[in-house]
C-alpha positions in Angstrom: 6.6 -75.7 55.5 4.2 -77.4 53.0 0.8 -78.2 55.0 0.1 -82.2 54.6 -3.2 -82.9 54.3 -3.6 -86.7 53.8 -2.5 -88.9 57.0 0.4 -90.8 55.1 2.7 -89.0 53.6 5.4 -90.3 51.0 8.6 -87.4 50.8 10.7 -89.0 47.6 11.5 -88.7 43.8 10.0 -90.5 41.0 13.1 -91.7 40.0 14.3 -93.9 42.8 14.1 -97.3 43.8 13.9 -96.4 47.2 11.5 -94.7 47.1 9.4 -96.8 44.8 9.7 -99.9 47.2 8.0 -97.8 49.7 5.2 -96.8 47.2 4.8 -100.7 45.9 4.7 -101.7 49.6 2.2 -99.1 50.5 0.3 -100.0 47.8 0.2 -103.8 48.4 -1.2 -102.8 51.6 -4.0 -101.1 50.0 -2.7 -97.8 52.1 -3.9 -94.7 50.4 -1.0 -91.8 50.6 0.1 -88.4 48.9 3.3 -88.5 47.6 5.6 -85.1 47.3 8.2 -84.8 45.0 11.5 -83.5 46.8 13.9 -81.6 44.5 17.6 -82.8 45.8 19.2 -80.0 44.1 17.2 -77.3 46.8 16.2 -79.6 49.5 12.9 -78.5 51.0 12.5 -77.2 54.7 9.8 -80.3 54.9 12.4 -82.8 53.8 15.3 -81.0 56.3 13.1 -80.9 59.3 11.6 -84.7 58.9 15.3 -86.1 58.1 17.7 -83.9 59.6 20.7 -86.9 59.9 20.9 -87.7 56.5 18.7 -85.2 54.6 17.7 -87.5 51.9 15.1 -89.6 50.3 12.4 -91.8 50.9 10.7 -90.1 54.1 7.8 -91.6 55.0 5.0 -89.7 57.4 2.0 -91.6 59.2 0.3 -89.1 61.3 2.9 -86.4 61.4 5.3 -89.1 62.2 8.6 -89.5 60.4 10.0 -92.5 59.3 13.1 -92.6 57.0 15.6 -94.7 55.6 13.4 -97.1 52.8 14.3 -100.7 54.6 13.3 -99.8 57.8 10.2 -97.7 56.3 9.0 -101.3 54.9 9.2 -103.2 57.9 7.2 -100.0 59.4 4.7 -100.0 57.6 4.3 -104.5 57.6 3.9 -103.9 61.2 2.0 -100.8 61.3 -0.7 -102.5 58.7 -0.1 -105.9 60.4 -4.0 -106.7 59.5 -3.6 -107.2 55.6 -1.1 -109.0 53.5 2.3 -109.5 55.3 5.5 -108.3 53.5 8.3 -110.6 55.8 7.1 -114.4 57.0 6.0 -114.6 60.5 8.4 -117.2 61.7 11.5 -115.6 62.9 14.4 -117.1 61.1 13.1 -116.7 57.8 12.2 -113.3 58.6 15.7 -113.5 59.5 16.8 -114.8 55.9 15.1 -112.1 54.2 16.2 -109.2 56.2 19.7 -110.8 55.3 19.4 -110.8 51.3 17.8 -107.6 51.3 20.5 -106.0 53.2 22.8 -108.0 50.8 21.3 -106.7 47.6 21.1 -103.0 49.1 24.7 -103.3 50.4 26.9 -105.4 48.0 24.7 -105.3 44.7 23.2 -102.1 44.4 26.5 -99.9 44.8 28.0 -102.2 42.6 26.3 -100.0 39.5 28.3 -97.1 40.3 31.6 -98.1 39.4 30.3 -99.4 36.2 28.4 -95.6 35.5 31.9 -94.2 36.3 34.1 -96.7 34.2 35.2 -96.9 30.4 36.7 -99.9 28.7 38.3 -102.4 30.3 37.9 -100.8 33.7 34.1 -100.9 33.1 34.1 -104.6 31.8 35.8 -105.6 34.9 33.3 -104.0 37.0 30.2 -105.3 35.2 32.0 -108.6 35.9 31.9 -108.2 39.2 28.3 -106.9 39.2 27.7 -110.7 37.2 29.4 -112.3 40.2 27.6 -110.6 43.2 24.4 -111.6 41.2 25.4 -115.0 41.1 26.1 -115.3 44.8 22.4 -113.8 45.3 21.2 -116.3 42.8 22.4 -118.9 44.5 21.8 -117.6 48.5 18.5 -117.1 47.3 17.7 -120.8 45.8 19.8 -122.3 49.2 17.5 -120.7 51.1 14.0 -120.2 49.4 13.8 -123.3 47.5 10.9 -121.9 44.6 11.1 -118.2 45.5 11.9 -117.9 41.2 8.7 -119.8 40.4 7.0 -116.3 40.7 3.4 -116.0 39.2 2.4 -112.5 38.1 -1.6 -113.4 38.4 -1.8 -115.4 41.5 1.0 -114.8 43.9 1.1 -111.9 46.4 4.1 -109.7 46.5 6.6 -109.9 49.3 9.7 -108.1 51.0 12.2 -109.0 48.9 10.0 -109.0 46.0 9.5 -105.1 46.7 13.0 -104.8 47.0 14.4 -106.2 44.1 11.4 -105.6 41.6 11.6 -101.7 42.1 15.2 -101.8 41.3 16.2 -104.3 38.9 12.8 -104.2 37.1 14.3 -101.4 35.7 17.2 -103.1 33.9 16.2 -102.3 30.5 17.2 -98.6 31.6 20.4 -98.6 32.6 21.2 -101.1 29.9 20.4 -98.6 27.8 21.4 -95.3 29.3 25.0 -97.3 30.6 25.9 -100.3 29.4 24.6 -104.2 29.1 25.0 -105.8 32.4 21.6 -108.3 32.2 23.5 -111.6 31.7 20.8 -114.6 31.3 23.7 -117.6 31.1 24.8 -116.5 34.6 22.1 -116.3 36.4 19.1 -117.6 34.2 17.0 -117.8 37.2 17.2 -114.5 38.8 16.6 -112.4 35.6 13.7 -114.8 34.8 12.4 -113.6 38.7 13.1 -109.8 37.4 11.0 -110.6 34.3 8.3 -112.4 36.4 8.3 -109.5 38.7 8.0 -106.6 35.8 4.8 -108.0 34.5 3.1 -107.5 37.7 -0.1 -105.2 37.8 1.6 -103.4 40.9 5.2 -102.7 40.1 4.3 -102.4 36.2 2.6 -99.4 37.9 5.1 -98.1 40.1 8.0 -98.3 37.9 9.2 -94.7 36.4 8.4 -94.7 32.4 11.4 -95.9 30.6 12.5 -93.3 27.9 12.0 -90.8 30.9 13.9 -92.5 33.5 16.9 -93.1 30.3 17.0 -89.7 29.3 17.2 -89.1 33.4 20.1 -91.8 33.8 22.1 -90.0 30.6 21.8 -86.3 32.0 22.4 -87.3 35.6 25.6 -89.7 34.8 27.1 -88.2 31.9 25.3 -84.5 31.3 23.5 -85.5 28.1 20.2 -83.7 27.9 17.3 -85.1 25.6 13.9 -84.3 25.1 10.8 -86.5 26.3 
């Protein structure tokens, strides 16, 4: 087994929002950590013994310590660095609010990309439809219930949970709009994609997102077996 040597210890890929929510949370913190890349294809007797349930990725590690599964890692490590910024509000029911959209965008929108990776055609115009509506319903959830949460600005405000959450996975729309097909639909929801814009251009997350040719040419040989060089 590979010897850690740093306290905190990320186990993930560089390609995964998952595991880049943890590393932008972690970094808002101001938490120094080693990251290890995992290979999924021959999964490491580190990554088997610290998640032996579901033997995937992000795995976090504070003092030998596993944590896995990446929502439950961020609340983790909000409570475990309780001292500096705070990722979720400290009143309960808003707390509450966020754990709900955040499970909503994890659970509803985020599968939703699969069926449109595995469509053609009509099939995959109706599913990208459906990705527009799920969108919309978070759009509008979101403005019910965090009246100016889209008024985001890059330079002076700090990043929170469902920030993390949705910057580290939409923020990298560009990608699979190129590597799949065009599902960014501004006269839908004008205010969420402006969020996802807002969100991109932020020192942090410009720095934890995966580089974009590399993460296409990764989308195209993982979904459809292209291969291209970088």
């Amino acid at each position: 087994m590979e010897e850690q040597k740093s306290e905190v210890v990320l186990i993930g890929i560089w390609r995964s929002s998952y595991c880049q929510r943890v590393e932008l949370a972690l970094k808002v913190k101001g938490i120094p950590y080693e990251f290890i890349e995992e290979d999924l294809s021959n999964k490491s007797e580190l990554l088997l013994s610290y998640n032996p349930v579901h033997k995937k990725v992000p795995v976090l590690v504070h003092k030998g310590k596993p944590i896995a599964e990446s929502l439950v890692i961020l609340e983790y490590i909000d409570e475990q660095w309780g001292d500096s910024h705070k990722l979720l509000p400290k009143d309960p029911y808003e707390r509450a609010k966020v754990r709900f959209w955040a499970n909503f965008y994890d659970q509803k929108i985020m599968p939703a990309t699969l069926p449109i990776i595995m469509s053609k055609g009509r099939e995959q115009e109706k599913a990208i439809d459906d990705m527009k509506e799920l969108l919309r319903e978070f759009e509008d959830g979101m403005k019910r219930d965090f009246p100016g949460k889209f008024d985001f600005d890059d330079d002076a405000q700090n990043l929170g949970f469902l920030d993390i959450v949705v910057g580290t996975n939409a923020g990298n729309y560009k990608a699979f709009n190129e590597a799949v097909a065009v599902v960014m639909s501004p006269e839908k929801t004008p205010q969420f994609w402006s969020w996802v814009n807002a969100l991109k251009e932020h020192p942090l997350i410009k720095e934890t997102l995966p580089p974009h040719d590399k993460l296409v040419a990764k989308m195209r040989e993982k979904f459809y077996g292209q291969t291209t060089n970088v």
